[in-house]
C-alpha positions in Angstrom: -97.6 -75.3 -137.0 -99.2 -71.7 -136.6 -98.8 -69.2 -139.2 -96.7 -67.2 -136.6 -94.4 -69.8 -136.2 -94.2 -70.4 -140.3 -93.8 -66.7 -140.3 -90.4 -67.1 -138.3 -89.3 -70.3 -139.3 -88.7 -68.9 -142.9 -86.4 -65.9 -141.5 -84.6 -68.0 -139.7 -83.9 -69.9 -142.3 -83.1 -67.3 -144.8 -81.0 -65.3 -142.4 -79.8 -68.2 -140.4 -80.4 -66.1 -137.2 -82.1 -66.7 -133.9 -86.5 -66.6 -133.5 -85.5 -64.2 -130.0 -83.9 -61.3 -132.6 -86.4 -61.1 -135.1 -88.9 -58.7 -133.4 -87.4 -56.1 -134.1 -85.4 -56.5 -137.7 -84.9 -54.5 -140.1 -83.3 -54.8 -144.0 -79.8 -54.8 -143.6 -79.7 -54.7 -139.9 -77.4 -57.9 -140.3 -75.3 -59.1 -143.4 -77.5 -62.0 -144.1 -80.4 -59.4 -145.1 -79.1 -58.1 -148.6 -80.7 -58.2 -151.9 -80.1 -61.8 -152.6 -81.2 -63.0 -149.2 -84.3 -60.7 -149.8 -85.1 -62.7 -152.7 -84.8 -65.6 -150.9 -87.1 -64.9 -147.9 -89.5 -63.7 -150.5 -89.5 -66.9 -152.6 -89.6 -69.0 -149.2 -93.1 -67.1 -147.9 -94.8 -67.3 -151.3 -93.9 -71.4 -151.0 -94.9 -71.2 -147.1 -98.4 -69.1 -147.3 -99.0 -70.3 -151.1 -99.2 -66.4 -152.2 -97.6 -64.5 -154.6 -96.1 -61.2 -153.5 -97.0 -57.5 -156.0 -93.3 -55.9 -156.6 -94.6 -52.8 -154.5 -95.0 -55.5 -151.7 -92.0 -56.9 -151.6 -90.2 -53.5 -152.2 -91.8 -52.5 -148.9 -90.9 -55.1 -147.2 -88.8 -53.7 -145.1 -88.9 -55.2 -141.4 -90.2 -58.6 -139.4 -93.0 -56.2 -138.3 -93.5 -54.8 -142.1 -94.2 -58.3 -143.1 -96.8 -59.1 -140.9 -98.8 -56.1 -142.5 -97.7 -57.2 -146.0 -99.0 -61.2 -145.1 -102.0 -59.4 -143.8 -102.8 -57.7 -147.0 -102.9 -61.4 -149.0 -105.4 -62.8 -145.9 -102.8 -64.2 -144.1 -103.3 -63.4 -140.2 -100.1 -64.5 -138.3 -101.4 -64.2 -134.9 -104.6 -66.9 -135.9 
């Protein structure tokens, strides 16, 4: 499995949406993406790319696209 495909496996899971709408999501765009299920996607990527996450990181964390420059940051290159 690529990282990419990691990458969207864990939203979809968290946020029990579809891999075609994530391009372009954003925190709170739908109901799923609150506080808790925040949380939850964080806690998922740490497990999936074996990182942990700085609070300013996952404050920041604000979009599908945001999080492939927050991965990024802890040598994780989605697109490899």
């Amino acid at each position: 499995m690529t990282n990419l495909e990691k990458y969207q496996n864990v939203f979809v899971e968290a946020f029990e949406t579809s891999k075609e709408s994530l391009e372009d999501l954003k925190y709170q765009d739908i109901p799923e993406w609150d506080s808790m299920g925040h949380m939850t996607m964080i806690a998922l990527l740490e497990d999936a790319f074996d990182i942990m996450f700085e609070m300013d990181d996952i404050i920041d964390f604000s979009s599908f696209k945001k999080g492939i420059e927050t991965l990024n940051k802890y040598g994780v290159d989605i697109y490899a």
